[in-house]
ROPA-769297 format. One record per atom (N, C-alpha, C): residue number from 1; x, y, z; atom name; residue in three letters. Coordinates in steps of 0.001 Angstrom, whole numbers. Example, Ala and Ser with C-alpha at 12.3 -4.5 7.8 and 13.67 -1.06 7.14 Angstrom:
// ROPA-769297
PT | 1 | 13190 | -5690 | 7800 | N | ALA
PT | 1 | 12300 | -4500 | 7800 | CA | ALA
PT | 1 | 13200 | -3300 | 7800 | C | ALA
PT | 2 | 12850 | -2250 | 7080 | N | SER
PT | 2 | 13670 | -1060 | 7140 | CA | SER
PT | 2 | 12900 | 30 | 7870 | C | SER
This chain:
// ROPA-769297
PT | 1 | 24684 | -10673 | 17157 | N | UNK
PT | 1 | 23813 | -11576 | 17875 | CA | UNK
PT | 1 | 22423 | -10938 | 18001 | C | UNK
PT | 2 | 21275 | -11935 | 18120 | N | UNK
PT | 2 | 20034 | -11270 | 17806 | CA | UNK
PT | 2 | 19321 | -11142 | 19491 | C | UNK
PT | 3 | 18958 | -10037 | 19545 | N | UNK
PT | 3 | 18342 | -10052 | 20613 | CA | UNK
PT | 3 | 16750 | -10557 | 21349 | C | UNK
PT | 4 | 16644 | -10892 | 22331 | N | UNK
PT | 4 | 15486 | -11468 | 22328 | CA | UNK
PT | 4 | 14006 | -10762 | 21647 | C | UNK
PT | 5 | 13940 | -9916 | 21754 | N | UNK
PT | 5 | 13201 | -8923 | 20601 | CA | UNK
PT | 5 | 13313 | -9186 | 19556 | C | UNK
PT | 6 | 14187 | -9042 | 19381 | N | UNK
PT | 6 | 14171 | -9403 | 18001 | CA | UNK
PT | 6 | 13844 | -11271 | 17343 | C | UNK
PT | 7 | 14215 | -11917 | 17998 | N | UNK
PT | 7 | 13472 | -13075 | 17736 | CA | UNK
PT | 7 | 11920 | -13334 | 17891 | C | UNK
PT | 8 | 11831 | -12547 | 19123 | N | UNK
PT | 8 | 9943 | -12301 | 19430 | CA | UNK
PT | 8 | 9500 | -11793 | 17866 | C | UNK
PT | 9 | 9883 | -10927 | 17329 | N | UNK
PT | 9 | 9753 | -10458 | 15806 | CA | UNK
PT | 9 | 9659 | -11096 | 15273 | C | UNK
PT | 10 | 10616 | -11978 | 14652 | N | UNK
PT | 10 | 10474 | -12982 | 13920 | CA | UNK
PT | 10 | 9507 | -13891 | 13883 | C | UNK
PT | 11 | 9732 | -14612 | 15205 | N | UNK
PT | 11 | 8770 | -15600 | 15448 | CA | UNK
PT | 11 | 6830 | -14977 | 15422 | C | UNK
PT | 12 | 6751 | -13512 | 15619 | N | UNK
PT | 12 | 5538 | -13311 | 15358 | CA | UNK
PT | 12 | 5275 | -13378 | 13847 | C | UNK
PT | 13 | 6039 | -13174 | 13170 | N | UNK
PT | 13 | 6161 | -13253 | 11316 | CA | UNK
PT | 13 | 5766 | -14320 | 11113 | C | UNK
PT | 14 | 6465 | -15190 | 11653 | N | UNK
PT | 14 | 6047 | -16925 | 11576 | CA | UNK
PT | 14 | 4867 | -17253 | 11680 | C | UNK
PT | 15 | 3918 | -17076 | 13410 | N | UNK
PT | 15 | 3223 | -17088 | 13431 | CA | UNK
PT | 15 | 1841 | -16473 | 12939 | C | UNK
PT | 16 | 2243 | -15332 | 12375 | N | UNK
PT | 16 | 1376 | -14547 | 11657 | CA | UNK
PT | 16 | 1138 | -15071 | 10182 | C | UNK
PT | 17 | 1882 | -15939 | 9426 | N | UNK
PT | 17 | 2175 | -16369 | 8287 | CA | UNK
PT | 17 | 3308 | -15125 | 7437 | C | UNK
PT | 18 | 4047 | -14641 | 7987 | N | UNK
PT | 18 | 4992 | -14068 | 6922 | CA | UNK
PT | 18 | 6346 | -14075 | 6899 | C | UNK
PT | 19 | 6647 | -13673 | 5539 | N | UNK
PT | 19 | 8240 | -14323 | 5374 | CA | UNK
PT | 19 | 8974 | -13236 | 5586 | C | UNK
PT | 20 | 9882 | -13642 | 5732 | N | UNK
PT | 20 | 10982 | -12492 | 4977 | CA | UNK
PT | 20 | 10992 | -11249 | 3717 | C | UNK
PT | 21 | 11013 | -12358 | 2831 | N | UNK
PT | 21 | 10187 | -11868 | 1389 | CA | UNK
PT | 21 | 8959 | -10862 | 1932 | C | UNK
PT | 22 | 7966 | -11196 | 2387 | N | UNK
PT | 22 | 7143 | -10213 | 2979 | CA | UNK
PT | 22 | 7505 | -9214 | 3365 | C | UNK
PT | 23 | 8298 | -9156 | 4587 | N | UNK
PT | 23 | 8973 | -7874 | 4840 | CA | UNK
PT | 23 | 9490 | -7045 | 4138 | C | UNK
PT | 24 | 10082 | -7949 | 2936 | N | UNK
PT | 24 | 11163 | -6476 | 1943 | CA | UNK
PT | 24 | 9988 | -6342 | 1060 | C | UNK
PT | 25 | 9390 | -7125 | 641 | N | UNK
PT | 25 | 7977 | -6359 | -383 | CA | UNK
PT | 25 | 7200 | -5413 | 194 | C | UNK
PT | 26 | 7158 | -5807 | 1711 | N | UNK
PT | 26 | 6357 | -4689 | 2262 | CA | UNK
PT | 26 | 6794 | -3043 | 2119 | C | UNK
PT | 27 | 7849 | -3344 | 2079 | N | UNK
PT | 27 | 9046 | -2243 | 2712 | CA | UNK
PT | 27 | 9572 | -1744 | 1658 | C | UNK
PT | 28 | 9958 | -2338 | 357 | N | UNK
PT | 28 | 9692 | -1771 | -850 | CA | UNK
PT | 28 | 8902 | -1032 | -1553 | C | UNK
PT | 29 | 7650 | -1779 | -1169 | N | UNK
PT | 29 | 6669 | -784 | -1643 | CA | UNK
PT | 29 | 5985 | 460 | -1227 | C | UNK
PT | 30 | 6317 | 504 | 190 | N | UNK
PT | 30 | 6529 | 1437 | 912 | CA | UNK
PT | 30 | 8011 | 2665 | 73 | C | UNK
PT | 31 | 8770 | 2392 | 270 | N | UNK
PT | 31 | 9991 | 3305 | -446 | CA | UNK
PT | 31 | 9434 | 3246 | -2101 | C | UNK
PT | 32 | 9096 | 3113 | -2765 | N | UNK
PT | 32 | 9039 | 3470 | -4298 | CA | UNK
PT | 32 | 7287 | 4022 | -4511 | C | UNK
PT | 33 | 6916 | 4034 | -5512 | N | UNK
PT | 33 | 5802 | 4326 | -6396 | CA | UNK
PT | 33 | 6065 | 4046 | -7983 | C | UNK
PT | 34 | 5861 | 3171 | -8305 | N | UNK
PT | 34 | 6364 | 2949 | -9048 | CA | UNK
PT | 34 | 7662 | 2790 | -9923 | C | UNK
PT | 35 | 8465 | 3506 | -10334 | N | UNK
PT | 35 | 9839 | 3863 | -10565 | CA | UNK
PT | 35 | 10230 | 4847 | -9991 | C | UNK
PT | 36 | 9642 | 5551 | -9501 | N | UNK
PT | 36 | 9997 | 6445 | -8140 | CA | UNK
PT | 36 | 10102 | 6625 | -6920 | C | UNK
PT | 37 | 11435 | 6958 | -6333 | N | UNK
PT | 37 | 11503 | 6577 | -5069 | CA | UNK
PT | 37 | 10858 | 7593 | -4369 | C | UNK
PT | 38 | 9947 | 7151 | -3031 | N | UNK
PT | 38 | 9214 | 8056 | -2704 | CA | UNK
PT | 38 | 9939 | 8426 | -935 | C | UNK
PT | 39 | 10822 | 7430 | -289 | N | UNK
PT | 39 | 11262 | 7570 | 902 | CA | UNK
PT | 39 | 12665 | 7388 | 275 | C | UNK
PT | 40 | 13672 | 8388 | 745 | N | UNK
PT | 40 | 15148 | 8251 | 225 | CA | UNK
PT | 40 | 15654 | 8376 | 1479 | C | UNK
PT | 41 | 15377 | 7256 | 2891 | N | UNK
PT | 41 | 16035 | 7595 | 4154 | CA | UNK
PT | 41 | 16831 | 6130 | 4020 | C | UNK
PT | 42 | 17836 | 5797 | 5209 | N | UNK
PT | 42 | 18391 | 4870 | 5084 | CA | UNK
PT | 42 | 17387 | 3465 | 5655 | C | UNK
PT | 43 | 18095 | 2445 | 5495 | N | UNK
PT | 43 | 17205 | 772 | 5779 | CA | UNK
PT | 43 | 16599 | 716 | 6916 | C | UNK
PT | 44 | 16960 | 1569 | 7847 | N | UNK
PT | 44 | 16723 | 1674 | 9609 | CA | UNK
PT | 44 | 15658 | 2502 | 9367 | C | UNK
PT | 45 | 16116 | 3591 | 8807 | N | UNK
PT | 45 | 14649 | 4612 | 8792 | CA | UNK
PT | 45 | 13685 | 4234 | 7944 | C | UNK
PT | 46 | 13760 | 3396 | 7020 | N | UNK
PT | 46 | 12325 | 2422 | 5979 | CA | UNK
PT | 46 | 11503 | 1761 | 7013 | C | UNK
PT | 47 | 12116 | 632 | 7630 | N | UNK
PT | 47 | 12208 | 58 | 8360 | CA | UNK
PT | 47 | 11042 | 593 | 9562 | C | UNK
PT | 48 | 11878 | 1613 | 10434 | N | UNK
PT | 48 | 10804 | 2002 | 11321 | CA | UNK
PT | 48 | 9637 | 2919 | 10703 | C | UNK
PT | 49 | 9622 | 3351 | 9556 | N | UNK
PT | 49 | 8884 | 3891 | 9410 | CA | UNK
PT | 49 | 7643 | 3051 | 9057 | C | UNK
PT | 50 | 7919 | 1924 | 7867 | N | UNK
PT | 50 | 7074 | 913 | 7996 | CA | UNK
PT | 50 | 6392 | 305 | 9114 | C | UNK
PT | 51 | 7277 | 371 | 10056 | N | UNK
PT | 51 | 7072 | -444 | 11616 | CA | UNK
PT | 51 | 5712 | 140 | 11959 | C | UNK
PT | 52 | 6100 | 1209 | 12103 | N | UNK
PT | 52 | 4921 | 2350 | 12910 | CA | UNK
PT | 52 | 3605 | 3074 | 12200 | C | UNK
PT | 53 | 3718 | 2926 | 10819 | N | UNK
PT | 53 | 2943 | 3787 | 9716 | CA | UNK
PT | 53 | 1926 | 2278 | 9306 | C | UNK
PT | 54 | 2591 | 1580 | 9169 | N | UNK
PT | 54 | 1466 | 351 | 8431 | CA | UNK
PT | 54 | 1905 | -786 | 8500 | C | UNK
PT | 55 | 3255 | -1137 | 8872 | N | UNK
PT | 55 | 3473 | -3257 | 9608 | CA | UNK
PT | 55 | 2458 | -3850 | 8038 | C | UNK
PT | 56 | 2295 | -4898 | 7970 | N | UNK
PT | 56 | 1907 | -5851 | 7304 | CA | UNK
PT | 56 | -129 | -5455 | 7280 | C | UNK
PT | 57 | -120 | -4768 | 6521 | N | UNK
PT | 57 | -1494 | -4127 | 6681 | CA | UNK
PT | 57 | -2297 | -3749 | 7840 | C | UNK
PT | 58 | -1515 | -3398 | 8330 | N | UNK
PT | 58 | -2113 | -2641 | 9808 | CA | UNK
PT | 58 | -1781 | -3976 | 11115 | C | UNK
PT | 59 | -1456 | -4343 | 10640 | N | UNK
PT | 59 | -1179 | -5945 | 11975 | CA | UNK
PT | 59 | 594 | -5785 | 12065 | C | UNK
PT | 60 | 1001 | -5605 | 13155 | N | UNK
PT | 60 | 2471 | -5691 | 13495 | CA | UNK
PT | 60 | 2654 | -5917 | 15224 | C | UNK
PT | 61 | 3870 | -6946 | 15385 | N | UNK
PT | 61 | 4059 | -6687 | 16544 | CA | UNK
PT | 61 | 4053 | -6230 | 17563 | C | UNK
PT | 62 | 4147 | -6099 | 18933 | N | UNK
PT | 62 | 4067 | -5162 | 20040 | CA | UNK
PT | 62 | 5729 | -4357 | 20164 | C | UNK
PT | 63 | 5117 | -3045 | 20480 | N | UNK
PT | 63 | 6398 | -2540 | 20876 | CA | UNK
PT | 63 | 7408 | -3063 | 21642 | C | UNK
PT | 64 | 8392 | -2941 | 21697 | N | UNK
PT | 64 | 9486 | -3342 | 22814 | CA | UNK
PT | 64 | 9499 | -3018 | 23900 | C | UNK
PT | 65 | 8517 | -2215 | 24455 | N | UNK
PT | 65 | 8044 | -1620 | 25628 | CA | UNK
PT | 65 | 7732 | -2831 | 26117 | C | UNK
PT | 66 | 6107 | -2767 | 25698 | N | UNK
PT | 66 | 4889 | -3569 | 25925 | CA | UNK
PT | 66 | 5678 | -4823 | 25757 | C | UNK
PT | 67 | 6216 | -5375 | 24850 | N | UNK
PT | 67 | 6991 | -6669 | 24965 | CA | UNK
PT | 67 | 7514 | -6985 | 25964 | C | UNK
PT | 68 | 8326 | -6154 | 26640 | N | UNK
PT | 68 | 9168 | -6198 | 28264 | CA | UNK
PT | 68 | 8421 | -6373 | 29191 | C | UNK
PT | 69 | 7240 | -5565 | 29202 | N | UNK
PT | 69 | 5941 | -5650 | 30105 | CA | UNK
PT | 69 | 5123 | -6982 | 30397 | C | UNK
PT | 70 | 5229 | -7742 | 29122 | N | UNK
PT | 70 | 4324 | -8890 | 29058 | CA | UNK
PT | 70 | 5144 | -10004 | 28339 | C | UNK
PT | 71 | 5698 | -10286 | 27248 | N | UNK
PT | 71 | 6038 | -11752 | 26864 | CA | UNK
PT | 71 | 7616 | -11717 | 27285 | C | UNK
PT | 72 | 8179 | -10835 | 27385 | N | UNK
PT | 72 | 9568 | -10975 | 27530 | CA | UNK
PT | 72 | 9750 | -10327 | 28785 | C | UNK
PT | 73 | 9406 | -10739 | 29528 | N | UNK
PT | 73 | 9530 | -9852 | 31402 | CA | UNK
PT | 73 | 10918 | -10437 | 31682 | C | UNK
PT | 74 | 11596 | -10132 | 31923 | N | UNK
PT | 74 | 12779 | -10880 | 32654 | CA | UNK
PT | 74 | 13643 | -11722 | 31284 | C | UNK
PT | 75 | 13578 | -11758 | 30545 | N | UNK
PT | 75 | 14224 | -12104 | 28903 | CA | UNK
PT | 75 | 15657 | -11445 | 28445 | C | UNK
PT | 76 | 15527 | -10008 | 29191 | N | UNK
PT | 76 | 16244 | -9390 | 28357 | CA | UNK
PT | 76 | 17352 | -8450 | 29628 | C | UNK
């Protein structure tokens, strides 16, 4: 089951204009260089590392902190 965070996620993708597809291209290209893999950690660790290093060209969601603090007060 998805947690309210995690839909806040989503729905900022949406609103931001991006897909899914976005995400794994992002996140792909992040792990390779060409035919070489350049991050060999697991999907969780791509994942946050993308999260925190570069999101969708420097534009990504609010932390889950700050999320609790402000759009999801009492949500979760």
């Amino acid at each position: 089951m998805m947690t309210e965070y995690q839909k806040y996620q989503l729905q900022w993708m949406i609103d931001h204009g991006y897909s899914l597809d976005d995400l794994i291209s992002e996140m792909l290209a992040m792990q390779t260089d060409g035919d070489k893999i350049v991050f060999d950690g697991d999907v969780a660790d791509l994942f946050s590392e993308w999260e925190y290093s570069s999101g969708f060209g420097g534009e990504i969601w609010a932390c889950e902190a700050e999320w609790k603090e402000c759009e999801g007060n009492g949500m979760e």
